[in-house]
N, C-alpha and C positions, 0 to 999 in steps of 0.2 A: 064737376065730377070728382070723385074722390076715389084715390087711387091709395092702396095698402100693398107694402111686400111684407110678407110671410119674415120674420127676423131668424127664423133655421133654415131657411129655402139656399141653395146647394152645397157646393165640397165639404162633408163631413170628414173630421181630420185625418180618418183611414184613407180615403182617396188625394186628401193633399200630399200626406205621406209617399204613398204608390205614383202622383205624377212626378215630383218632388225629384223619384230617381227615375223616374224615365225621362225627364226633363236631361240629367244630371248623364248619363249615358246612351243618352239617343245620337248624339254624335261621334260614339266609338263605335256605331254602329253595331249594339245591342240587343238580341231580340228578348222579345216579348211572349210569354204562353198567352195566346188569344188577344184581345184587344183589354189593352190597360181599364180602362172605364169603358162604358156603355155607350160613348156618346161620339157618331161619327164625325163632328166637328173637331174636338179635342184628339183625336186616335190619328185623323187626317194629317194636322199640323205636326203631330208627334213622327209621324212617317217620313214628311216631309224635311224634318231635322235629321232624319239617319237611322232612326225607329224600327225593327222587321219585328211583322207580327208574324209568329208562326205556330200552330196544332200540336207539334210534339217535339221533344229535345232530341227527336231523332233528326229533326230538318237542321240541327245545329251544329254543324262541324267545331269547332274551335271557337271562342272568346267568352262573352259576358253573355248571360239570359236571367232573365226577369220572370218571375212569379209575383202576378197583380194580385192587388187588395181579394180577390176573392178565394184566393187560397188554392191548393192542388194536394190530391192524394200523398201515402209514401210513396208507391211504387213510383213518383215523378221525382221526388228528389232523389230516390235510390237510382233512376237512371241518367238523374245530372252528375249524380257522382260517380255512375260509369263512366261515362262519356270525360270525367275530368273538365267539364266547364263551370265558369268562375259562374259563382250564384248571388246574384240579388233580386233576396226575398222580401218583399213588399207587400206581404199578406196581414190584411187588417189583425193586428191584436185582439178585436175579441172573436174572429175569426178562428184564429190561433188555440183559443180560449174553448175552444167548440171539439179541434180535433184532441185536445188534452182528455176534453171529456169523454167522447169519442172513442177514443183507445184505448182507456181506463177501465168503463166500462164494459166494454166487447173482452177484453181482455177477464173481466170476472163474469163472465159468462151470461153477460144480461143480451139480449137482440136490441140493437141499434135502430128508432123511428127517429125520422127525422121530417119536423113539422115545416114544409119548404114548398115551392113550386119543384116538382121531380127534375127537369131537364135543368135548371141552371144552375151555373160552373160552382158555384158556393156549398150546394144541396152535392154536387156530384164529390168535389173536395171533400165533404165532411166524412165522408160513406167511403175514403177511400181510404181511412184509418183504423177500418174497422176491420179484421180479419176476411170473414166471409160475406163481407161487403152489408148495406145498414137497408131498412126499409121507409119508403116516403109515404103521408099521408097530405094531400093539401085542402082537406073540409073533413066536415066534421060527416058528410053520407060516407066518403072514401074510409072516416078509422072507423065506424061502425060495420064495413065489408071487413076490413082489417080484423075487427074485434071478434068479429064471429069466427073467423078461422084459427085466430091462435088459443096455445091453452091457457086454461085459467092458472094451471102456476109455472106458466113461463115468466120468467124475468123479463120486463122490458127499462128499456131508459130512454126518453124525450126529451131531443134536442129541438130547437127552434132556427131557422134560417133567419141571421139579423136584420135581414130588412122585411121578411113576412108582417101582413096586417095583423095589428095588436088586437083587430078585435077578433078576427076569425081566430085568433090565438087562443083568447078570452075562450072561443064555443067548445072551443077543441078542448084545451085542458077540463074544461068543465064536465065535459063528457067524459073525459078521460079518470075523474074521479067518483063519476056514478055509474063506472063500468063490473065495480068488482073484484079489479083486480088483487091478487093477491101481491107481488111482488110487483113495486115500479118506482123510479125515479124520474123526476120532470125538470128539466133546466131552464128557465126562463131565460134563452138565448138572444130577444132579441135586441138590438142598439140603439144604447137610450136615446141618443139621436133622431133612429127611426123613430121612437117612442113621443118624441114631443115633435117631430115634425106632425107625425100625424093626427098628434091631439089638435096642433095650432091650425093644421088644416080644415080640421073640424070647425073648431070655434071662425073660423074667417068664413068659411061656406055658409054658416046661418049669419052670419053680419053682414052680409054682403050680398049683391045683385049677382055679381057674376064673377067666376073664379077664372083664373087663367092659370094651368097646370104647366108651368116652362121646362121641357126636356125631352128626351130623344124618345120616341114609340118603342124603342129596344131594349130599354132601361127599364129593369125590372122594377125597381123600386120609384120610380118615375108613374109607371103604369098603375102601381097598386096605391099612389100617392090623389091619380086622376080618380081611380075606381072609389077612393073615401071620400071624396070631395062632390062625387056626382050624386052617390047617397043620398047625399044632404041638400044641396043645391043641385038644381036640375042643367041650371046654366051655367056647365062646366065645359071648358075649352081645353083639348091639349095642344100647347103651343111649341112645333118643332123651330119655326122662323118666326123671325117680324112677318115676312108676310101673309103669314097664317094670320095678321090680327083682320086684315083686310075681307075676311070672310066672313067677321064678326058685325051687328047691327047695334051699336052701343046708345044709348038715349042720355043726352046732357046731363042729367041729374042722377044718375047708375053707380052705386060703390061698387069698387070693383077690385078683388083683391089678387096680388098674385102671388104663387107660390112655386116651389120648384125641387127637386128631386136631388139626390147628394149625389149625383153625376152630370150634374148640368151649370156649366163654366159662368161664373159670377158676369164673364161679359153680355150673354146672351140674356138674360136679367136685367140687366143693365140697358141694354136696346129695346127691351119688351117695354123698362116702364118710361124710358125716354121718349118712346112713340105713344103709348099712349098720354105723358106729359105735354109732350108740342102739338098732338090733333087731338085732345078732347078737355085738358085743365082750360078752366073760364081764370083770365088772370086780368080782366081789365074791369071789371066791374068798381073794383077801390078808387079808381082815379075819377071821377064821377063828380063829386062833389066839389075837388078844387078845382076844377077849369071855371065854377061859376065865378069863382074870387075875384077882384078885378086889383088887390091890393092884400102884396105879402112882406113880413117883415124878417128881411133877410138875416140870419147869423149860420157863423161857419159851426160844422156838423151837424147843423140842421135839414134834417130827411124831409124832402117834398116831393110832389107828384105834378108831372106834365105830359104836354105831348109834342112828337115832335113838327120841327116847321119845316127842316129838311136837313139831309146829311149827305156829306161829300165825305173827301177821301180823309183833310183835316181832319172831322170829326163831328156830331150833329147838334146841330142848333134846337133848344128845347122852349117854350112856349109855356113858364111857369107860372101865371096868373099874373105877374107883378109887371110893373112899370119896368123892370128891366128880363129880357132874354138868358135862356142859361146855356150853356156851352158845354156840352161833354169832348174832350179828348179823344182819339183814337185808341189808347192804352190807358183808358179810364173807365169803355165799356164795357167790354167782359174781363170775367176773373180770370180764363187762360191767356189772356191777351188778344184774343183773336178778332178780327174788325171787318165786318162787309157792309157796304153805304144802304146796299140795295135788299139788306135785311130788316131799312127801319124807312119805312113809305112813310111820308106825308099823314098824321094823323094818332101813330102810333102810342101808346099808351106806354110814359117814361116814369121809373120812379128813381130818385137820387137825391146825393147826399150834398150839403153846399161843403165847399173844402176853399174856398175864397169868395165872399160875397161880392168884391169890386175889383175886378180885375181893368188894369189901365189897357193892354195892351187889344182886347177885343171889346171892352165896353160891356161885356156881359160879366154872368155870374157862373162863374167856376162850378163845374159838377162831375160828380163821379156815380154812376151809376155800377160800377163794380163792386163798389164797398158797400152798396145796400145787397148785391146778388151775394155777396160775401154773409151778411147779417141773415138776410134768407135762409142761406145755406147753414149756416150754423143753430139755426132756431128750430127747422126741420131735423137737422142732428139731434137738436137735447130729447123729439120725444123717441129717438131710436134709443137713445141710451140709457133710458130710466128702469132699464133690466138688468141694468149692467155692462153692456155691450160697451164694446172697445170702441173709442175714439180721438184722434187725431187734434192736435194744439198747437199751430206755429205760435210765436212771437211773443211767447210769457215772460213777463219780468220779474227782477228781485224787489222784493219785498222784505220786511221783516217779517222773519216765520218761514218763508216760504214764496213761490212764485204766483204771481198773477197775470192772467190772458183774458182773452172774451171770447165765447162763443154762440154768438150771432149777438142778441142782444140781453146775456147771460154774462155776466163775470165768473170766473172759475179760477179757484184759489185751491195750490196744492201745497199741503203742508212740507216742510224741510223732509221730516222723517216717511215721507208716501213718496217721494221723488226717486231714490233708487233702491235696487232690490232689500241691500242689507242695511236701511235705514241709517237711525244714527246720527250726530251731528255732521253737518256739511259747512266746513271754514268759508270757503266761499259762494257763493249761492249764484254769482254771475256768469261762473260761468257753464252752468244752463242755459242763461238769455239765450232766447233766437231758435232752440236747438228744436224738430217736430220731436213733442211727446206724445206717447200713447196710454191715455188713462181711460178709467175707468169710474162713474158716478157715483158717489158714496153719500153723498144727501143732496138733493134740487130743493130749492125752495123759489116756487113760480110766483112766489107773491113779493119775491123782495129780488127775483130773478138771478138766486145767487146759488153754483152749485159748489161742492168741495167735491176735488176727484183726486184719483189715488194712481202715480204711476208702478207704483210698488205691486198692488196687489194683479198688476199686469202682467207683471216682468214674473213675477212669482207662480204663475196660474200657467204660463208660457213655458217656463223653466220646465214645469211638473208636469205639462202634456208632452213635451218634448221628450223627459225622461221615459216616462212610460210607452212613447211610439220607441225611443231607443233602447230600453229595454228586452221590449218586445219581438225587434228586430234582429238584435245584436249578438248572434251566439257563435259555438266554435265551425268554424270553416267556411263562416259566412265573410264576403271581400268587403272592408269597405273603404271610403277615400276618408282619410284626412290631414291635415296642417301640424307641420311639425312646428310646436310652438317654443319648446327649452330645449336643451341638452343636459345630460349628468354624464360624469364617472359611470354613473350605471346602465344608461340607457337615455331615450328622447321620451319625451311625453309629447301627446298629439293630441290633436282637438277632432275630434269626431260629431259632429251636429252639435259641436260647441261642450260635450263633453270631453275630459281630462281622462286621456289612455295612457297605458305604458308601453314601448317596445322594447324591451330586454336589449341589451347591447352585443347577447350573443346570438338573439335572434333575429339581428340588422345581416350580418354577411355569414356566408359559408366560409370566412377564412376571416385568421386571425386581425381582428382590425384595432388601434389604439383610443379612438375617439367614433361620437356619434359624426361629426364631421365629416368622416372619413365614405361617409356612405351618404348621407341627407343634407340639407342645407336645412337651417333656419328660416321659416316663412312659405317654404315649398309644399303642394299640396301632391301625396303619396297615396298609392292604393296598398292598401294590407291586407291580411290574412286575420280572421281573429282567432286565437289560440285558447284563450277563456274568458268565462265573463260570470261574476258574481255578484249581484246584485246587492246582498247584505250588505257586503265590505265594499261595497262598490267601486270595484274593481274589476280592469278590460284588458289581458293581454291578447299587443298585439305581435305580428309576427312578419317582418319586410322578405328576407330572405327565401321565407318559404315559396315567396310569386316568381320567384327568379331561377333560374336554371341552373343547378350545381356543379361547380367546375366540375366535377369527376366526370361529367356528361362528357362538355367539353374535352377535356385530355382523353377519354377513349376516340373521339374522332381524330386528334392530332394524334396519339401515340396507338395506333392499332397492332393488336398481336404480331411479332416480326419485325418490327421498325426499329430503326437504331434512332439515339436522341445522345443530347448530353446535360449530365445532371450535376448538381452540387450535394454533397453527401451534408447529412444535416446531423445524421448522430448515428455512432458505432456501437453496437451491443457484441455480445461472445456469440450471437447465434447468426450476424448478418450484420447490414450498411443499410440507412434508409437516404432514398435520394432523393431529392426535389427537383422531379424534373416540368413542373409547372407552380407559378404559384401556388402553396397550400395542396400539391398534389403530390405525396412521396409514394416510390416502390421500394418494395425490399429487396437489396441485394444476399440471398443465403449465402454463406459461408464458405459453401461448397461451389457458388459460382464467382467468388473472386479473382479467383488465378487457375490457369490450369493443372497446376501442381498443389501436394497438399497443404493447407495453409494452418499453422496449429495457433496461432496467436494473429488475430484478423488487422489487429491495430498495427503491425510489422506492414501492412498491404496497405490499405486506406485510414485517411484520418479526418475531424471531422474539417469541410472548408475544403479539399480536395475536389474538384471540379474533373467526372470519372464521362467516358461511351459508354452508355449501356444499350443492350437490346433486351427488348419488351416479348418474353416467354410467358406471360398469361394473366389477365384481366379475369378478377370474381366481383362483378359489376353489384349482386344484393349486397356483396358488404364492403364494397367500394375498393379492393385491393387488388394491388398491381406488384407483378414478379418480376423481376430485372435482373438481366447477368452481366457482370462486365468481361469476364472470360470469353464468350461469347462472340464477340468483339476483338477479342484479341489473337493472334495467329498463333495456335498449337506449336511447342518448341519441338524439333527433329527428335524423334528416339537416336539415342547412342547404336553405333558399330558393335556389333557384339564378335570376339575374337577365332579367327578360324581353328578349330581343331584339330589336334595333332594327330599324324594317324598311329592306330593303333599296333606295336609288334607281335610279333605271335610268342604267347608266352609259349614256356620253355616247361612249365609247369603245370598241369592243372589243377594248382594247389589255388585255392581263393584266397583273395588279401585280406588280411584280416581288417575287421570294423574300423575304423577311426575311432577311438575314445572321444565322446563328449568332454570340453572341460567343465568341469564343476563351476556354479555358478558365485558366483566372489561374495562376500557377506558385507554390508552396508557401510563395514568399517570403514576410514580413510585408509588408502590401499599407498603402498612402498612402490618404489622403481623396483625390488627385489621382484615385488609379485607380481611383474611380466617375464620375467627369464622362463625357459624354456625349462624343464624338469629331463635329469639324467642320473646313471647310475654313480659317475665319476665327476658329478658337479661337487664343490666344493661345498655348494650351500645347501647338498642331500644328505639328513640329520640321519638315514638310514645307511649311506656312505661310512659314515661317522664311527657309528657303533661296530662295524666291521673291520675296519683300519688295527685295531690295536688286538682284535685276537689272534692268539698263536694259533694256527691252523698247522699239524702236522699231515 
């Protein structure tokens, strides 16, 4: 039987993205809008880590909520950001891509179709960016109702749901351009992903007996994955479990290929084709010819075939045609190490490799039947990777030029300059040795069995999908976690999905701090705020402070309206004293509440460093300031006695007394002791005295 997996069959990178952070915050206990992916095996486990799935951000009192890969209207994010909970958004990029469109055009007056199944969360997200909400079409009888009702010069615009079938896509727009229309724009929405999964679907259904469809009945794109594949091939299987296989009637000779949906866990895949690898691959028919031998000429790494004679816990005695016995190890038979006696009965069909042809100490011949399951393994690898696809290289060595490995029974030679991202010379090439690389094929040649692969164009292709899901992700007010990797004078730089941020140094604390130290450590992993994000300049600020609670919160709890505290004066102006009566939290003392008497020069009262009681007369919390008196505080001084009054006699006259003369007000000159004397007509220093003294008066 020959068994094929589909090489695009599940997690498409928007869902790795989206478990990625629910992995990442299921244990702050997180929730979720709906179930992350479609698929109740994955959603289950995610639960069981700390996961809440829930309908609406109204079930969400306080902390963190997640928006999965299929996206959510505005009115959902306008009310996460009522509610003030911390957002991660985990909606597929081209997802993203859809309500931009979406917006754009609703917003210039076109009517919103969108070419979707009506009811799911993706179709219903897209429609929720549109003003007065978008219209759904899912075939091509549905736009022809459609088309008869609207007018011929209304605007419309076609959007596509990314995992919708490409070909029903295909009828639709088809019709959609021999309808007439006057005004219309069409977006080919859907992911390219979707896009070659379901071509590869195609092409495996006519190459093959029978399809086996791996993933959940719930999963939309699972469902429309089975519906293309049954088209074609009639013996199509959806497979929720392994033991859905047990219902199937499979015939020895049956190609059989599987495939799987971009919400269905690479483990469950993994068990589909391991079950049908252990109960229907024929693997013993190669051994055949050499039991007849009766004479083999032994050399070490030489691969032969036997069977066994029997095996205990030691390890099992093998039966290789020759004059002497072969001897497998315990941790020579499988490649995980793993060993049970009663997995290899009497008769068993062995293939392995000599690794000592004369061994003294058992009289047999040394074998390892791991290093051939190894060779296996690696051979089955080369034809997955002849598209390119990513694969795995322990134990390469230096070379000149470059290192060299095997893969299965392929040698694979990677050039010096394909080994890391930014190429280049590399002084030393050792030490690589040993390290798992991840390359990728860049020429096979099966006849000389030699490939050249490239770790570079790996790490490169990785880099650049990484960017663009962190792009996509990454805008203002969105939380995310990362690694503070340096410090400056200016600020920390932090690594965000192995991207380089910045956090401003005055956007680490609400009070004045002298170092990034003072707030972060080095190596410590932080959640932020992102404050901006630019793409061109690529460039991410972020923002620590903003997650944390402002002292000014704090000090109105400790110093409420009324309270008496004591503070340290931090600087004097002519209008008032500011005090520090918390860190980085000062009030103003006015001028007029320093003392209870009038204070004309404030520096005479307080200075700065002065440690004053004040009481707290009134908190203006929008623009964070606090009124302080220190008079207030201090005990009012006694009014003065004022003197009893004399009583009054009865005048003798009722003549009135005459006015009091104002004195005239003195001129700015420096004034004499003369100019307090008392003015008279017989003073000596009255110049009007004067001029009367010497007339003859007769």
């Amino acid at each position: 039987m020959k068994i094929t997996v589909g090489k695009y069959s599940g997690f498409c990178f928007g869902v790795k993205a989206a478990l990625k952070e629910a992995e990442r915050y299921a244990k702050e206990g997180a929730s979720c809008l709906g179930e992350i992916i479609h698929n109740e095996r994955v959603v289950n486990s995610l639960v069981r880590k700390g996961l809440k799935i829930v309908s609406s951000p109204d079930e969400v009192k306080d902390g963190k909520i997640i928006i999965r890969s299929h996206g959510v209207g505005k009115d959902v994010y306008d009310k996460i950001a009522e509610k003030g909970l911390a957002l991660i958004d985990a909606t597929c990029p081209f997802v993203k891509k859809i309500h931009e469109i979406a917006k754009k055009y609703d917003s210039l007056g076109y009517r919103v179709v969108i070419i979707g199944k009506r009811n799911h969360p993706e179709v219903v997200g897209i429609g929720g960016w549109c003003q007065n909400g978008a219209d759904v079409v899912e075939s091509v009888e549905e736009l022809e109702t459609y088309l008869e009702t609207a007018e011929n010069d209304k605007k419309l615009c076609f959007v596509a749901q990314t995992t919708f079938s490409k070909k029903k896509y295909d009828e639709i727009v088809k019709k959609i351009a021999n309808s007439g229309l006057k005004t219309v724009e069409i977006f080919d929405t859907i992911c390219y992903t979707t896009i070659e999964r379901q071509s590869e679907a195609v092409d495996l259904s006519s190459e093959n007996d029978k399809v086996l469809v791996v993933g959940s009945k719930s999963s939309s794109n699972t469902t429309k994955l089975y519906e293309t594949c049954k088209a074609v091939q009639k013996e199509t299987y959806h497979i929720e479990r392994v033991a859905d296989l047990k219902n199937i009637f499979f015939k020895p000779d049956d190609r059989v290929a599987i495939v799987a949906g971009a919400s269905t866990p690479e483990e469950l895949i993994l068990e589909v084709k391991f079950y049908m690898g252990n109960n229907f691959e024929d693997v013993s028919k190669e051994f055949k010819d050499l039991l007849e031998e009766s004479f083999v000429q032994y050399k070490d790494g030489m691969r032969i075939k036997g069977t066994v004679i029997h095996a205990n816990e030691s390890g099992i005695k093998v039966n290789i045609g020759g004059k002497k016995d072969g001897f497998i190890k315990k941790d020579e038979v499988n490649v995980d190490g793993s060993y049970n006696p009663s997995d290899y009965p009497e008769g068993t069909p062995i293939e392995a490799i000599i690794t000592n042809k004369s061994d003294a100490d058992s009289g047999c011949v040394l074998l390892s039947k791991r290093k051939v399951d190894k060779i296996k393994e690696g051979d089955k690898v080369v034809d997955t990777v002849r598209d390119g696809a990513v694969f795995e290289l322990d134990g390469a060595r230096a070379i000149k030029g470059g290192l060299l490995g095997h893969l299965g029974t392929y040698s694979v030679f990677i050039p010096a300059s394909q080994i890391r991202e930014k190429g280049g010379f590399i002084k030393d090439m050792k030490m690589y040795e040993g390290q798992k690389l991840r390359l990728t094929a860049m020429e096979i040649d099966d006849e000389k069995r030699e490939i050249v692969a490239s770790q570079r164009k790996v790490l490169e292709s990785e880099r650049k999908e990484k960017e663009d899901v962190f792009w996509a992700n990454v805008c203002p007010n969105v939380i995310v976690s990362g690694v503070v990797k340096r410090a400056t004078n200016f600020g920390a730089f932090v690594s965000v999905d192995g991207i380089d941020c910045l956090a401003h140094i005055v956007d680490l604390s609400w009070t004045h701090i002298k170092s990034v130290e003072d707030v972060l450590k080095i190596g410590e992993t932080y959640d932020f705020v992102v404050l901006s994000a630019d793409r061109e300049k690529n460039k991410v600020s972020l923002g620590y402070k903003q997650l944390q609670p402002h002292p000014f919160v704090k000090a109105m709890e400790n110093h409420p309206v009324g309270s008496v505290t004591k503070g340290k004066v931090v600087s004097v102006l002519p209008f008032g004293a500011f005090v520090e009566i918390e860190r980085g939290i000062e009030g103003l003392v006015h001028v007029s509440e320093v003392a209870h008497n009038f204070v004309k020069n404030i520096n005479e009262v307080v200075k700065v460093g002065d440690e004053v009681e004040v009481k707290v007369l009134g908190i203006d919390e929008p623009n964070k300031k606090i009124t302080l008196s220190i008079k207030a505080c201090q005990e009012a001084p006694a009014e003065p006695e004022k003197p009893a009054k004399a009583p009054v006699e009865a005048a003798e006259t009722t003549e009135q007394p005459k006015a009091e003369k104002k004195p005239q007000r003195k001129s700015k000159q420096e004034k004499t002791p003369e100019d307090h004397s008392e003015w008279s007509e017989e003073s000596s220093n009255n110049p009007f005295a004067a001029l009367l003294k010497n007339l003859d008066v007769k």
